[in-house]
N, C-alpha and C positions, 0 to 999 in steps of 0.2 A: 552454579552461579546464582548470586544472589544481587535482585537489585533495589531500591530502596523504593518507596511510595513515592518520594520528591522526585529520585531520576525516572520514572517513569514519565510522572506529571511531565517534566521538562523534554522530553523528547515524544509524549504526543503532543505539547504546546507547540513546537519544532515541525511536526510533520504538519499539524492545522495552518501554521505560517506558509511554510513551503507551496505549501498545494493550494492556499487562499482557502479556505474552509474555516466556518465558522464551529461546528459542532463534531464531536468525535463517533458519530455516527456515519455523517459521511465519508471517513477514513474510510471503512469497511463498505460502501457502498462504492467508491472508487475503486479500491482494489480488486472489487468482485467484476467489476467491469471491465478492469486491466485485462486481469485473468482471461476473462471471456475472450476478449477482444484476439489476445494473445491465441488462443484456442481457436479462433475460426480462420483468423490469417491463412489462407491458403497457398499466398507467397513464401511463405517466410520460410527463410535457408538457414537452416544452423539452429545455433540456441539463440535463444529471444529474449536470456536472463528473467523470463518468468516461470516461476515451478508450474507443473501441471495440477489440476484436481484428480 
């Protein structure tokens, strides 16, 4: 699968909207804290639809 420089641009412009984030650094500083967060849940039942590390 090949995707273009434009459709990339346009779908981190899309996630920086979503999530109100100005810089595409904090994408990855979100996520990583998703993850974690996801990871220390000690409630959580079933899948949490986040992968593990």
């Amino acid at each position: 699968m090949c995707l273009s420089e434009g459709t990339m641009r346009t779908h981190v412009s899309r996630i920086l909207v979503k999530l109100g984030l100005r810089e595409r650094a904090r994408i990855v500083v979100v996520a990583d804290e998703t993850v974690l967060s996801a990871e220390m849940c000690t409630d959580c039942s079933g899948d949490t639809g986040v992968p593990r590390v």
